[in-house]
C-alpha positions in Angstrom: 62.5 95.9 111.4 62.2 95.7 107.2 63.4 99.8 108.0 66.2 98.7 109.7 67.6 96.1 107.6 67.3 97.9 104.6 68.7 100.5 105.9 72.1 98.6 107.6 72.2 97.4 103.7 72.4 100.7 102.4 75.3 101.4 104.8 76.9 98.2 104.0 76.9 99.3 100.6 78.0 102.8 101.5 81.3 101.1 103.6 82.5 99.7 100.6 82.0 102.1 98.0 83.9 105.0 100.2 86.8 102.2 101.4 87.1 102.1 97.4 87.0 105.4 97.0 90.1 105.8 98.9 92.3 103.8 96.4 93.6 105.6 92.6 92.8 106.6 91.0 89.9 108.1 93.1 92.4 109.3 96.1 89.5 111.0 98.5 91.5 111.4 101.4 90.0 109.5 104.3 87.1 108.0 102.8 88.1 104.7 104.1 87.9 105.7 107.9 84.4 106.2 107.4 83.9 103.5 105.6 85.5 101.5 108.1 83.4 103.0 111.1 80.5 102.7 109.1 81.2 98.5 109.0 82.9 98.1 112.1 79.7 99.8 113.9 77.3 96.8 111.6 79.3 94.2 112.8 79.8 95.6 116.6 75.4 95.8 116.9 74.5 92.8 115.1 74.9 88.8 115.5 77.2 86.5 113.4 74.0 86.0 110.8 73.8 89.7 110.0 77.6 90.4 110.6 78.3 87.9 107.7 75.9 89.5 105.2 76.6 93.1 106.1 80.4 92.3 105.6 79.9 90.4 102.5 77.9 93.6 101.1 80.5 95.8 102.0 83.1 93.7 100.4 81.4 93.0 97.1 80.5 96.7 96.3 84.2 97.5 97.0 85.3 95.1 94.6 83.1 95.9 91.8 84.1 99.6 91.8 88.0 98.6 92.5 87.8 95.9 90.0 85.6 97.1 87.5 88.0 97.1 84.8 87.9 93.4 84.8 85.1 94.2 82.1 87.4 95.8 80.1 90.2 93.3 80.0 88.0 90.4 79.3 85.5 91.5 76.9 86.8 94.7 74.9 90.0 93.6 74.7 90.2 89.6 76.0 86.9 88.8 73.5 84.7 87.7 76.2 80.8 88.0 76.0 80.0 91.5 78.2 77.7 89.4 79.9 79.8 86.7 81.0 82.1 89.4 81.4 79.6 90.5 83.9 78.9 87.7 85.9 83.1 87.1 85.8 83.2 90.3 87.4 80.4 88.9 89.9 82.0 85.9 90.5 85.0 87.1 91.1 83.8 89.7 93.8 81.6 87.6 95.6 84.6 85.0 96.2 86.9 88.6 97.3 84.5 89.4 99.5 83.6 86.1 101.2 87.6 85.4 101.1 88.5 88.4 102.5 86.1 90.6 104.2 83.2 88.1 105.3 86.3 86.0 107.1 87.7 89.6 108.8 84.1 90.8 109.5 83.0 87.5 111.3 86.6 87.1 113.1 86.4 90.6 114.4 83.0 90.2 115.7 84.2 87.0 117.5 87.0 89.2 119.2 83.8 91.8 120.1 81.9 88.7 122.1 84.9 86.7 123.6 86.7 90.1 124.4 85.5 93.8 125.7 84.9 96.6 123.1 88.3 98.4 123.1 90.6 95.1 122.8 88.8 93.8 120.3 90.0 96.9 118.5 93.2 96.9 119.4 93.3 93.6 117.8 91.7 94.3 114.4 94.5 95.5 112.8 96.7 92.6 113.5 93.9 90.9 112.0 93.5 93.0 109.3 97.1 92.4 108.2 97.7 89.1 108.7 94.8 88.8 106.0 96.6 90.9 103.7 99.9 88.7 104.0 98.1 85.5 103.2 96.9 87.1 99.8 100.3 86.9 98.5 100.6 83.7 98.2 96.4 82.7 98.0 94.1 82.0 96.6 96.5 80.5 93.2 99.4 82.2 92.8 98.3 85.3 95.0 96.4 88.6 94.5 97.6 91.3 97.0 95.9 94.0 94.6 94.6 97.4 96.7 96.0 96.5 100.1 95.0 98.2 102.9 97.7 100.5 103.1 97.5 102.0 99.6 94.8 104.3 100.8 97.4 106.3 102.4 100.6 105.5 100.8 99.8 108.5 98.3 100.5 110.9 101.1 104.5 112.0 101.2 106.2 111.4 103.3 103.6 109.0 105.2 104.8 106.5 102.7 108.6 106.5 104.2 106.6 104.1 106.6 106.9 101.5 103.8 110.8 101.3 104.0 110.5 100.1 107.9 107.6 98.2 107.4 106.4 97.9 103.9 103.0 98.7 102.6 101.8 96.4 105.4 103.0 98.7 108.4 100.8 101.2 106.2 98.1 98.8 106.6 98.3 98.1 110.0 98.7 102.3 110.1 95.3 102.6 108.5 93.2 100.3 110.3 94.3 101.5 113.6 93.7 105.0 112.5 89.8 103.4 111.7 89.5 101.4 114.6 90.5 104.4 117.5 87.9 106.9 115.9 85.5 104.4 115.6 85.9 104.0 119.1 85.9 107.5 119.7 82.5 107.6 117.9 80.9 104.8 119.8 82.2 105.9 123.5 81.9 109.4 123.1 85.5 110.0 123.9 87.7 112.6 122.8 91.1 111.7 124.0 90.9 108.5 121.6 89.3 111.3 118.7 92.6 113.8 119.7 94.6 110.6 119.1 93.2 109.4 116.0 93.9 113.0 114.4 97.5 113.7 116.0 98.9 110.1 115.3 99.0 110.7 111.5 99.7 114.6 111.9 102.7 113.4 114.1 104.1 111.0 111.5 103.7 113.3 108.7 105.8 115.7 110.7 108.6 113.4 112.2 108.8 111.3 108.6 109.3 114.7 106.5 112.3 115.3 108.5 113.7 111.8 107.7 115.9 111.8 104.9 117.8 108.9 104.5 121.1 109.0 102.9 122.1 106.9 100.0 125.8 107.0 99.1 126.7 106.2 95.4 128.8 108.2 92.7 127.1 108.0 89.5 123.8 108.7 88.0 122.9 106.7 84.8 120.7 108.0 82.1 117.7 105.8 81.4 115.4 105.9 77.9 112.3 104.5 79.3 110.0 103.7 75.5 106.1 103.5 75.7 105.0 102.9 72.2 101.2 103.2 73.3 100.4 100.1 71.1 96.0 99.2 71.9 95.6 95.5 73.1 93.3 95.3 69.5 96.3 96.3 67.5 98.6 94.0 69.4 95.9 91.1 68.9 96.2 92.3 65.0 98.6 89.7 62.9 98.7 92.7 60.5 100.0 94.7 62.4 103.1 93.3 63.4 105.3 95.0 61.4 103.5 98.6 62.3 104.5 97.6 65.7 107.9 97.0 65.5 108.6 100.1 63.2 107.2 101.8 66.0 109.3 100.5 68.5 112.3 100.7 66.2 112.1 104.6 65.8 111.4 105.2 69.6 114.7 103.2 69.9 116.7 105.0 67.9 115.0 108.5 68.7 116.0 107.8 72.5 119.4 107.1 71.4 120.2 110.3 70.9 119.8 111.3 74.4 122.8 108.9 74.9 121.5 106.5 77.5 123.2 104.1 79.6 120.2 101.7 79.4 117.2 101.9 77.0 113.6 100.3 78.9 110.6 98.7 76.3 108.0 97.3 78.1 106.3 94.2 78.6 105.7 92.3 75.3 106.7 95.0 73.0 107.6 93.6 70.1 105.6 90.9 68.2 108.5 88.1 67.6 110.1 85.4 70.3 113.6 85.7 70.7 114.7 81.8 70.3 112.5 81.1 67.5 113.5 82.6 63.6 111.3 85.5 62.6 111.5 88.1 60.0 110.1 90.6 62.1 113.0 89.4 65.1 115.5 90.1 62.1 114.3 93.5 61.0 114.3 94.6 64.5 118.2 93.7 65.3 119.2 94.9 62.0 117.9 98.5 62.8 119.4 98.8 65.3 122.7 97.1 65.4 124.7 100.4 65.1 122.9 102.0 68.1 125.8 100.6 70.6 123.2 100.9 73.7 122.8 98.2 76.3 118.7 97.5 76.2 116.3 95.6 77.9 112.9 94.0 76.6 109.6 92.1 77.7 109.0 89.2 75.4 106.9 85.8 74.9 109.4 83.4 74.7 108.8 79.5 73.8 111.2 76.9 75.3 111.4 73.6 74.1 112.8 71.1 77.4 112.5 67.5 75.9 110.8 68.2 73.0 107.9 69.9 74.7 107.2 73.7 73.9 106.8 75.8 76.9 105.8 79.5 76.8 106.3 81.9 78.9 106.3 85.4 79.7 109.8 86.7 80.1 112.4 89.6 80.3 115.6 90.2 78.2 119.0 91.7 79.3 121.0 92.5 76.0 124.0 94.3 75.8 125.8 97.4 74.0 126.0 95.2 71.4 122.8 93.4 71.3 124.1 89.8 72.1 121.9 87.8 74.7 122.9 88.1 78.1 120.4 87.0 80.1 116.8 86.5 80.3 114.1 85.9 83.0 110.6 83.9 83.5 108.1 85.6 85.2 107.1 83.3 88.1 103.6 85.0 89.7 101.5 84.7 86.7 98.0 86.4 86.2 95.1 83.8 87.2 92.5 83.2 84.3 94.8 86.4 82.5 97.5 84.1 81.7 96.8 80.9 82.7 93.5 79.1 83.5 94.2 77.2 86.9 93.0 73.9 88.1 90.3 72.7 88.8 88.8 75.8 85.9 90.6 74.1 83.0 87.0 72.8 81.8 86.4 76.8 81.0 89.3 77.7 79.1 87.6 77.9 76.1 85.4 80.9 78.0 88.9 82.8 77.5 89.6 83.0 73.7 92.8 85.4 74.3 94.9 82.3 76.1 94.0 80.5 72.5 94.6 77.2 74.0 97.8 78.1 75.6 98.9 78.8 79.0 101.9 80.5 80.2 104.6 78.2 82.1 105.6 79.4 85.7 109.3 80.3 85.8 110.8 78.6 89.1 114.0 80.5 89.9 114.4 84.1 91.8 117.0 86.1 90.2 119.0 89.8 89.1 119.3 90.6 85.3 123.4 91.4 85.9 125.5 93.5 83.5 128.6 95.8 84.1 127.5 97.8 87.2 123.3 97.0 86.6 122.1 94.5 89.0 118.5 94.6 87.8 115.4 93.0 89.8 113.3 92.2 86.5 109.7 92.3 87.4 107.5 91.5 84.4 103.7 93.1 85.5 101.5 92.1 88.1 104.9 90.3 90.4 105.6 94.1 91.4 102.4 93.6 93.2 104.4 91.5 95.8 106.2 93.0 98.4 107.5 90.1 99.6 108.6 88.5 96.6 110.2 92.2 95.3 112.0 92.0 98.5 113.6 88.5 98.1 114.8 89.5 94.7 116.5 93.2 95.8 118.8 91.4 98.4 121.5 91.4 95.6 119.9 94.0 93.7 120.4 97.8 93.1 117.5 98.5 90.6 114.2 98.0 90.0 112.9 97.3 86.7 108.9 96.6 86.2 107.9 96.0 82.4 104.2 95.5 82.0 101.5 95.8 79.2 98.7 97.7 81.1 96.7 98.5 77.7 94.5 95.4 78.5 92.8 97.8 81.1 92.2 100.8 79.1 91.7 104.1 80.7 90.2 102.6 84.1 91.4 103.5 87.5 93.6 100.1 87.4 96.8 101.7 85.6 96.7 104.2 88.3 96.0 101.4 91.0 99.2 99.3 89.4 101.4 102.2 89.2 101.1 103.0 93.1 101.7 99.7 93.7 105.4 99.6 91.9 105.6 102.9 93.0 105.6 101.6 97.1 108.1 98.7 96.1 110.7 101.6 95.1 110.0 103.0 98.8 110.1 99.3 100.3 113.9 98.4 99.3 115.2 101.6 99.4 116.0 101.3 94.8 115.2 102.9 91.4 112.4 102.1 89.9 112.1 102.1 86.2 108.8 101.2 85.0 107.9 100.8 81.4 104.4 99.9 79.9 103.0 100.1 76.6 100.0 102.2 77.2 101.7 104.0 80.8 102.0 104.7 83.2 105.4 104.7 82.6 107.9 105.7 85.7 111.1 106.8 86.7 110.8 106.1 90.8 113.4 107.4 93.3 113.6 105.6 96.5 111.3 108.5 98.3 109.0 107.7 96.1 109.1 110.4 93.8 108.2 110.0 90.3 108.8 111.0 86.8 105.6 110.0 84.7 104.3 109.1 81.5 101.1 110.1 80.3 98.1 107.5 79.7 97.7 106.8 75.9 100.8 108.8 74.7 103.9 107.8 72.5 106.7 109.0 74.4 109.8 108.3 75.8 110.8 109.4 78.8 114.2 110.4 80.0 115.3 110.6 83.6 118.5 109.5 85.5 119.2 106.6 88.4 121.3 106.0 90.7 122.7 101.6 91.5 121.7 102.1 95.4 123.1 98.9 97.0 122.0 99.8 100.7 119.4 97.9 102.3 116.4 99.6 104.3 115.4 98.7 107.5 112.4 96.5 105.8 115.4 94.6 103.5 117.6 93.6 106.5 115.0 92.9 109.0 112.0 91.7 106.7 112.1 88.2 108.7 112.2 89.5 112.2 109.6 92.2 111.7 107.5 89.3 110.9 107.9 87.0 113.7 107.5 90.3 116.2 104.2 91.3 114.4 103.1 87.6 115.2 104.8 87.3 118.6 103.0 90.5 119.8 99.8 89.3 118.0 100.0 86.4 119.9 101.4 87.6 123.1 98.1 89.8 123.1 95.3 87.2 122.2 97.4 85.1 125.3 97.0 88.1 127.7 93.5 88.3 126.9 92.9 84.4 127.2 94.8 84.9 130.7 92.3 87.4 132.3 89.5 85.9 130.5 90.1 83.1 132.8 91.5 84.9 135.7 87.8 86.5 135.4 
């Protein structure tokens, strides 16, 4: 017995680390279905006791290898102690794995005792995904960080998927995938292993011959800058004015590729717009003869009855640098940018907040100007499919501005990348993607991309096109989400039905 259990703890351990090992920046194709047969088979032969600690194993060594770089963001560059960097990174993976795996795991063996062998499958992914959908908008403000379907979405043109159904149709795709050849594997059948392999073969074949037409008459040249500023030298007061000199002659070097639109990233510059600064002076005077419209990431402090609020925002300025609009970024990073409640007895564990939280912005809008309709995502909000989606209704470009130094050279720029990269996909839209450090992006709506290196001063130059059609996922986001429930629940009633019929 001791053989056995230490043995279905090894191959808990083993699920997790190749479902992880399926996500960037590791991309071994198909890890995850063996990860996956390797857990569903622990949860199909053992009893809810077991099933719970097997699945919470194979959840927490996912998260420590997908989320490693937690370590890095809090204590190299954030200033946290490495060992309470450590048990952060603990913390944080034991509550994703009970959240998210442990539930799934103990759900899944319900359906396996209430239900026969194959139905139970057929309902796992429906499970799977529902799951994923309630992490954009819990726990806090939402995580939905290395879904399910970013294991495959690397794989053109599987990830055309994503403008029907979003990166959650490439979910559901990759759990049913797992959940036929694991029952391949336990029956011994090889019709369900044929159709396990041919499925995806079949896809790949009918989606590269899809090639959806956009109409629109005008490309626009785009001056994307990536200064490749470290999180220590940002953190540096002295080095303020090395950062903007930087970001001044990136400026004027892209102008000479006569852009339409010049992209900084995320907090590039060390001053806030509605406050007086030498450095904010310095930086407009250098460039007030460069007659380019631009648009910037910035801190910005608001005073609303006196009170200062700060908050992380995005700047729209025009040809001739005068204000035209600006955004607040409404998903905001938990314990990154703002300690939530009830933690606020701990935000002194997090000296980079120093005291101060950002303020949520409250109101979903487009950066407009002449023909640019922009979609301004600062960061982690072009995580959220969902919320991408309700701000390219009106939209025709995609703009995601983030700061991705904090994570050094860890798998999580590549992880963040793919993510934007599928929201391009999902609404049918540019993407431009600027970041201090990279990866920095020029997306077309098939997903193809124009990239940056990691830890390079560039700037990169590519064209875009203002695509105001809407893919199937834009115009029928809503119903494909009440006929995923409605045939979620239409099959759990069947079941119910003959259960009692029985």
């Amino acid at each position: 017995m001791r053989i056995i259990i230490n043995k279905n703890i090894f191959l808990s351990i083993l699920a997790g680390v190749l479902i992880a090992l399926s996500f960037p920046n590791f991309f071994i194709p198909f890890a995850f279905i063996f990860g996956f047969i390797i857990w569903f088979s622990l949860i199909h032969k053992n009893n809810y006791k077991k099933t719970a600690v097997y699945s919470f194993l194979t959840g927490f060594s996912f998260s420590l290898l997908s989320y490693y770089w937690i370590i890095k963001a809090v204590n190299y560059y954030g200033g946290v102690n490495i060992y309470l960097s450590l048990l952060l990174l603990a913390l944080f993976s034991i509550f994703y794995s009970i959240l998210y795996f442990v539930s799934f795991g103990l759900i899944l063996k319900f359906m396996f005792t209430r239900y026969n062998f194959n139905k139970a499958l057929l309902i796992a992914p429906f499970i799977w995904v529902i799951i994923e959908i309630s992490r954009e908008y819990f726990p806090f403000t939402g995580f939905p960080w290395n879904l399910a379907g970013y294991m495959i979405s690397y794989i053109q043109p599987l990830d055309k998927i994503a403008s029907f159904f979003s990166i959650y149709g490439l979910s559901f795709l990759a759990i049913s995938i797992s959940s036929i050849l694991f029952f391949s594997y336990v029956k011994k059948d090889l019709i369900s292993l044929i159709a396990g392999i041919i499925i995806p073969i079949f896809l790949y074949i009918i989606l590269g011959l899809y090639h959806p037409e956009y109409n629109f008459y005008k490309k626009y040249k785009i001056a994307v800058l990536q200064g490749n500023i470290t999180e220590d030298m940002k953190l540096d007061n002295e080095k303020q004015e090395y950062i903007t000199d930087i970001y001044i002659n990136l400026f004027k070097e892209a102008s000479k590729y006569k852009p339409d639109l010049i992209v900084l990233p995320e907090s590039a510059v060390p001053f806030f717009y509605f406050s007086e600064s030498n450095i904010k002076d310095k930086f407009f005077k250098e460039i007030e003869n460069i007659k380019t419209p631009f648009i910037i990431g910035l801190d910005n402090w608001i005073y609303i009855n006196g009170k200062p609020y700060l908050y992380n925002s995005i700047f729209l300025f025009d040809e001739n640098h005068k204000l035209v609009d600006f955004y607040n970024k409404i998903k905001l990073v938990p314990f990154g940018e703002y300690v939530p409640f009830p933690f606020k007895i701990f935000s002194k564990m997090f000296p980079y907040l120093e005291g101060w939280d950002f303020s949520f912005g409250n109101k979903i809008k487009t950066l407009n100007y002449k023909e640019f309709k922009i979609v301004p995502l600062v960061c982690f909000e072009a995580t959220f499919p969902n919320l991408v989606s309700k701000f390219s209704k009106n939209a025709n470009l995609l703009v995601n501005l983030s700061n991705d130094a904090w994570f050094g050279e860890t798998s999580a720029p590549f992880q963040h990348f793919e993510m934007s990269r599928i929201r391009a996909v999902e609404n049918g839209k540019y993407l431009v993607r600027a970041t201090n450090t990279g990866i920095s992006a020029i997306v077309s709506p098939d997903g193809k991309a124009r990239l940056s290196k990691l830890f390079e001063r560039q700037i990169l130059i590519g064209e875009v096109a203002l695509i105001n059609k809407k893919t199937f996922w834009l115009k029928y986001k809503s119903w494909i989400f009440v006929t995923f429930l409605a045939t979620f629940f239409a099959i759990i009633l069947k079941l119910e039905t003959n259960l009692r019929r029985q």
